[in-house]
SEZAFI-673282 format. One record per residue (C-alpha): x, y, z. Coordinates in Angstrom, 1 decimal. Example, Ala and Ser with C-alpha at 12.3 -4.5 7.8 and 13.67 -1.06 7.14 Angstrom:
# residues 2
> u v w
> 12.3 -4.5 7.8
> 13.7 -1.1 7.1
END
This chain:
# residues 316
> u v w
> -11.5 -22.0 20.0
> -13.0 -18.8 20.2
> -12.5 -15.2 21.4
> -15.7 -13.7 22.7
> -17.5 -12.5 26.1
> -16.4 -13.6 29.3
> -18.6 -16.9 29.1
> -16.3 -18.3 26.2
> -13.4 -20.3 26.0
> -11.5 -17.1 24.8
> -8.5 -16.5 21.9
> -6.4 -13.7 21.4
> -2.8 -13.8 19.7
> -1.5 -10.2 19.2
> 2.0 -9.4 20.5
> 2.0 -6.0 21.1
> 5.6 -4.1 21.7
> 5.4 -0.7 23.3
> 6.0 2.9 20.9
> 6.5 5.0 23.0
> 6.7 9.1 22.9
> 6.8 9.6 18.8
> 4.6 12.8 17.6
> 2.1 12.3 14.7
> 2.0 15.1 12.7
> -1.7 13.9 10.8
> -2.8 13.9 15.1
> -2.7 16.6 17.9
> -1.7 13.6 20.5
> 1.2 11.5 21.8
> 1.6 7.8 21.3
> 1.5 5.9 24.2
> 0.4 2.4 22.1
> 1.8 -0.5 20.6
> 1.5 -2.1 17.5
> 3.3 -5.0 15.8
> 5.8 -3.0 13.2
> 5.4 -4.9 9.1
> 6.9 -2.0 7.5
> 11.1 -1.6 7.0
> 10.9 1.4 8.2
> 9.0 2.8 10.6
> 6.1 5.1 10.0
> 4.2 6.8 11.9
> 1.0 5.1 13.3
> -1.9 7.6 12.4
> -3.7 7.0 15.7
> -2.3 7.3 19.2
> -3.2 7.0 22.5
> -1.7 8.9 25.7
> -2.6 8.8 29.5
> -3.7 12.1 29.1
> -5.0 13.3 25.3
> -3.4 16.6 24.9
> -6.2 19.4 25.5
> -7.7 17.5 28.7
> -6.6 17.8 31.5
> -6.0 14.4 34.0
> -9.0 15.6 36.3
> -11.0 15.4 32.7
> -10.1 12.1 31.7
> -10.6 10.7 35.4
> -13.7 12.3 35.5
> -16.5 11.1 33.8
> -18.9 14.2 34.6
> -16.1 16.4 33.8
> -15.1 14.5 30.7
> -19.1 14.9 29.1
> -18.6 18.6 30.1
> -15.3 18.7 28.2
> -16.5 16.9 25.0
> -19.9 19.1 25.4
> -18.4 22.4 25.2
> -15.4 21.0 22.1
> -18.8 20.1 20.2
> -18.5 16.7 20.2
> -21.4 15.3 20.2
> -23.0 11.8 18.6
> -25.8 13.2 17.1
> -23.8 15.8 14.6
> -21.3 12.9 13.7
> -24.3 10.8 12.5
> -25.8 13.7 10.2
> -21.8 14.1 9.0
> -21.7 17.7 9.8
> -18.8 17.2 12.0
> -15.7 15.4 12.8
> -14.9 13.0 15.4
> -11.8 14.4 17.5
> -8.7 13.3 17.4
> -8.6 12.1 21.5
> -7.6 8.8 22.5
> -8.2 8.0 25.6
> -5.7 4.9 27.6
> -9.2 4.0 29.5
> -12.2 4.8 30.7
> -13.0 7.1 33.6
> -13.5 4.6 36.3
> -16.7 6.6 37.8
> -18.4 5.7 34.9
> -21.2 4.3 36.4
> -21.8 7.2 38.8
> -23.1 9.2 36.2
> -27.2 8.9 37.1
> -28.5 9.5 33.4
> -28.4 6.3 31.4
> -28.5 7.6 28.2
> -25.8 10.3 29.0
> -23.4 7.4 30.0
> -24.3 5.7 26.8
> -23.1 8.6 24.9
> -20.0 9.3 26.4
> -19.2 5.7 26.2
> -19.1 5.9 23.1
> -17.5 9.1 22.5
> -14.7 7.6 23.9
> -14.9 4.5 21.7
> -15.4 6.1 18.5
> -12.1 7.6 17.7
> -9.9 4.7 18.5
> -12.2 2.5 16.9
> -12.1 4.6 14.0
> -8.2 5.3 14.2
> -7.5 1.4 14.4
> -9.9 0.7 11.2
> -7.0 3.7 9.6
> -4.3 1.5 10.2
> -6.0 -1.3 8.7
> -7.4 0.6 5.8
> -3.9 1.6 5.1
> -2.5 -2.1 5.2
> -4.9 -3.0 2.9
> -4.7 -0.2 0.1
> -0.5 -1.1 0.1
> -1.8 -4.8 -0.6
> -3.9 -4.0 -2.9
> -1.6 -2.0 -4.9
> 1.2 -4.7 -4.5
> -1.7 -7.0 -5.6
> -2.5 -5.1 -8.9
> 1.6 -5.0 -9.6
> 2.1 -8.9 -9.5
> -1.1 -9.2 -11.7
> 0.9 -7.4 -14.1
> 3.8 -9.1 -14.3
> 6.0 -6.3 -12.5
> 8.3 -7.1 -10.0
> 8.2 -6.2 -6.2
> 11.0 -4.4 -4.9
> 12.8 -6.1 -1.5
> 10.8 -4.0 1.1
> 7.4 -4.6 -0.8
> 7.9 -8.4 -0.5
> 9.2 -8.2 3.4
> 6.5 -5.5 4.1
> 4.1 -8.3 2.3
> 5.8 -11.4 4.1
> 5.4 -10.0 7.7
> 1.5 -8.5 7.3
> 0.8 -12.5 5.9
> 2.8 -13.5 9.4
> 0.5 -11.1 11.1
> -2.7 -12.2 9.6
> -1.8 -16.1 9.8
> -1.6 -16.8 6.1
> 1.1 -18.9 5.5
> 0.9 -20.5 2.6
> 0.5 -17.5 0.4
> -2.7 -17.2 -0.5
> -2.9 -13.3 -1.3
> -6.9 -13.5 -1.8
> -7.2 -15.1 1.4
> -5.0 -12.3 2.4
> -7.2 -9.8 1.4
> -10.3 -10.8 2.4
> -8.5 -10.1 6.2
> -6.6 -7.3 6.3
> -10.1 -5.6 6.4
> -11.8 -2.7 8.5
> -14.7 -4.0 10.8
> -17.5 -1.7 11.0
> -17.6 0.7 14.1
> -21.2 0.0 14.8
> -20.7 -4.1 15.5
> -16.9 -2.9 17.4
> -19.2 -0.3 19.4
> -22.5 -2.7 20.1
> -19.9 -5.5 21.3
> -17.5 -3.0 23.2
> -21.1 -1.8 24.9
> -22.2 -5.5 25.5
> -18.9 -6.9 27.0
> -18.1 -3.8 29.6
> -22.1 -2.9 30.5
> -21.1 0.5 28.9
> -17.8 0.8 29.8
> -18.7 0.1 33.6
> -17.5 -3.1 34.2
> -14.5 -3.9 36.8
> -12.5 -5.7 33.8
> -12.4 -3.0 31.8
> -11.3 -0.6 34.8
> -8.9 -2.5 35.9
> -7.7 -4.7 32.9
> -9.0 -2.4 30.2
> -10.3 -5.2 28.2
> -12.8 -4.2 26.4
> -13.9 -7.4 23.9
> -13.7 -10.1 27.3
> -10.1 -11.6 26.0
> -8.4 -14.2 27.5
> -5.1 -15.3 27.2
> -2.4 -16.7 28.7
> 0.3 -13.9 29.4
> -0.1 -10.7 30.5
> -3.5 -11.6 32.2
> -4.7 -10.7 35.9
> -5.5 -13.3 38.4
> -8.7 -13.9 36.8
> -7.2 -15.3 33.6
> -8.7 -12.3 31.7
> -6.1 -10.7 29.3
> -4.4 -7.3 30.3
> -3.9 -4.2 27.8
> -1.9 -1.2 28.2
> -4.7 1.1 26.8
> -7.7 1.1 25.2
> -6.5 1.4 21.9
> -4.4 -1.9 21.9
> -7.4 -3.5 23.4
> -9.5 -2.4 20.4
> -5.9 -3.4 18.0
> -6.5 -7.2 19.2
> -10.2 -7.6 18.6
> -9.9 -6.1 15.2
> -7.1 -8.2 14.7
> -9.2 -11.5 16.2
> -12.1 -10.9 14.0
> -9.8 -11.2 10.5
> -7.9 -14.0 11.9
> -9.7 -16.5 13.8
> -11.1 -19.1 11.8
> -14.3 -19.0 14.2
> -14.7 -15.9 12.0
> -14.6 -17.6 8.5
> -18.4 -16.8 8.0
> -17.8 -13.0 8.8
> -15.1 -12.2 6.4
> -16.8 -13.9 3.8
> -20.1 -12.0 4.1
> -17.7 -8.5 4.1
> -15.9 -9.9 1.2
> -18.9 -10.4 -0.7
> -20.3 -7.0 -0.1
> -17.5 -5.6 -1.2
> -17.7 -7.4 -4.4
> -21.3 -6.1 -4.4
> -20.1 -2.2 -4.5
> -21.3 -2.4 -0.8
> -18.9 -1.0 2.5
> -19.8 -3.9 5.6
> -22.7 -3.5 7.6
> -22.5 -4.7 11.2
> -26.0 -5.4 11.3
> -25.6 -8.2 8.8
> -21.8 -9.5 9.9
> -23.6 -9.8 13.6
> -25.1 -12.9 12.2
> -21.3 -14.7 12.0
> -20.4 -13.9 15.8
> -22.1 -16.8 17.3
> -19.2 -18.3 18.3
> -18.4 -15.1 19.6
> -20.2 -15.9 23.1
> -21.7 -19.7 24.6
> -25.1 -17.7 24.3
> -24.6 -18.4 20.2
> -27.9 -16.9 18.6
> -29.3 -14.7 21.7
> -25.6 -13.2 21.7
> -26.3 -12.5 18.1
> -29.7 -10.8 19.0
> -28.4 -8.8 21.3
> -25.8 -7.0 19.4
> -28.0 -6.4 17.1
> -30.6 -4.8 19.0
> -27.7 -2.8 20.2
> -26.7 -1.2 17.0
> -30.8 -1.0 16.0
> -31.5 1.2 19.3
> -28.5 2.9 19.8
> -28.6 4.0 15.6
> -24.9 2.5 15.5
> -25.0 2.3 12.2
> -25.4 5.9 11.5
> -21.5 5.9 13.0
> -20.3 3.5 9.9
> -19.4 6.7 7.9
> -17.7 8.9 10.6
> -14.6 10.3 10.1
> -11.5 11.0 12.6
> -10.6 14.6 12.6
> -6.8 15.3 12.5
> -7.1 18.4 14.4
> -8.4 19.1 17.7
> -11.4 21.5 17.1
> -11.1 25.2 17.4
> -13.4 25.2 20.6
> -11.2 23.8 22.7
> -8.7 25.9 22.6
> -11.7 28.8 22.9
> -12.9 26.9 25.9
> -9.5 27.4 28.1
> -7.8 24.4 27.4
> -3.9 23.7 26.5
> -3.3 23.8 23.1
END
C-alpha cells in the first residue's frame, strides 16, 4: 500500500503530538507544530510554525495579494535564492491563504506558492539532517569499538521505532533517516494541491493527498494541524514506506557517489506514488524542469528575519 495523490490507495503513519508555545532561539517564530520527540531531553525543534509568523500580520497571511506584497518588499524572491545570493526567511506559514486562486497572474501564484513551501520544506529536511549526522556519529563510535552511553542507545532505539527498523539494521537505518530534495517535495506539493489551490489543502491542509484513518474529514482524506506537520509526514512516508525501496536506494547510491540527491532522478521511484504510475512520473518531472526546481536543491533557511522587514513597518 501506497501513499500518493488522491487517486491512490493512500498510507501515512506519523503520530504527531502537539509542542506548543516554546521559542527557538536559531528562528524569529513561535512553534505551533508537532513532532514525534526521540531525544531524552527535549531540544528545541529548529523549524516552527505559528498561525501567524511573527513580522506578518493575520490580514498578510490570509491574504494572498497582500502576502506577495509582504514577501516582495522583505526581498524574498525565488529568483535570488536560486543564484544563492540570498536567504530563504525564516516564516512558516500553518496554511495557505485560501484566496489563492484569486490571484489572476499564473505565474505570480506559482511563485508565492512556493515561497511558502520553501522554508518548511527546507526546515523539515533540518530536522532530518540533524537525526542523521547524530547517527552517523553514533555509527562511527560502535565501529570503533566504543560504547554508547544510555541516552545515545534510547535516542538510537526510538529514531529506529520511528523509521520502522526493527530488527537493527543500522545501514538500513541510514539509508532512511535522509533529507528528500526540495525540488521533488515542491513539484509534488504543486501537483497534489493545483498550486496550493485545492479545497483539501484549504480545508484539510494536506498537501501530499494523505489518507488515513484518524484525524481525517468526511472525505477520508487525512487532516494536519499546519502545513509544516503535513510536509513532517510525507518526508517521513518517503524514507519509510517500502513502496519507496527504489528511491532510497537511488539517494543512497548517490551519496556513495560524492553526489547530494537530485529529484529529477528519484522522480523515477514514485510510481507507486499515484495509479497514473509513469505519466505521474512525467509530470513531476516536467514540473521541476519548467519551474527550474532544482535550482532550489541548495537553498538555505535564514535564521533571522531580514533587515527589510522591520524597515518596511512591520513588528519586529
Amino acid at each position: 500500500m501506497a501513499t500518493g495523490s488522491h487517486g491512490s490507495k493512500l498510507f501515512s503513519i506519523l503520530c504527531l503530538s502537539a509542542v506548543i508555545g516554546g521559542t527557538v532561539g536559531m528562528y524569529a517564530t513561535v512553534l505551533q507544530g508537532s513532532r514525534p520527540p526521540v531525544d531524552v531531553a527535549v531540544r528545541p525543534a529548529p523549524a516552527v510554525v505559528a498561525e501567524v509568523p511573527v513580522g506578518l500580520s493575520g490580514e498578510d497571511v490570509a491574504s494572498a495579494a497582500r502576502l506577495d506584497r509582504a514577501f516582495r518588499r522583505m526581498g524574498y524572491q525565488l529568483d535570488a535564492i536560486r543564484i544563492g545570493t540570498a536567504e530563504v526567511p525564516p516564516l512558516f506559514l500553518a496554511q495557505v491563504p485560501h484566496d489563492l486562486d484569486d490571484m489572476p497572474d499564473p505565474d505570480s501564484r506559482k511563485a508565492l506558492f512556493l515561497r511558502v513551501m520553501l522554508p518548511l520544506v527546507l526546515a523539515a529536511n533540518e530536522e532530518i539532517a540533524e537525526d542523521r549526522a547524530r547517527l552517523q556519529s553514533l555509527l562511527a563510535r560502535k565501529a570503533a569499538r566504543q560504547s554508547l552511553t544510555h541516552p545515545d542507545q534510547v535516542w538510537l532505539k526510538a529514531l529506529a521505532e520511528r523509521y520502522e527498523v526493527e530488527d537493527g539494521d543500522m545501514n538500513r537505518l541510514l539509508a532512511r533517516v535522509d533529507i528528500v530534495p526540495p525540488s521533488l517535495a515542491l513539484a509534488q506539493a504543486a501537483e497534489e494541491t493545483g498550486w496550493g489551490t485545492s479545497r483539501l489543502v484549504r480545508r484539510s491542509r494536506n498537501l501530499f493527498g494523505h489518507t488515513a484513518d484518524t484525524a481525517s474529514d468526511e472525505t477520508g482524506m487525512r487532516q494536519f494541524g499546519s502545513l509544516q506537520d503535513a510536509v513532517r509526514a510525507y518526508l517521513l512516508n518517503l524514507n519509510t514506506h517500502r513502496a519507496y525501496d527504489g528511491l532510497r536506494r537511488a539517494r543512497m547510491k548517490a551519496r556513495a557517489k560524492g553526489h547530494q540527491p537530485d529529484g529529477h532522478q528519484l522522480a523515477d521511484a514514485l510510481r507507486a506514488y499515484s495509479e497514473r504510475g509513469e505519466a505521474y512520473v512525467g509530470t513531476i518531472r516536467s514540473l521541476i524542469r519548467r519551474n527550474d526546481l532544482v535550482a532550489l536543491d541548495n537553498a538555505r533557511l535564514g535564521r533571522v528575519l531580514p533587515v527589510r522587514l522591520a524597515s518596511a513597518g512591520f513588528a519586529p
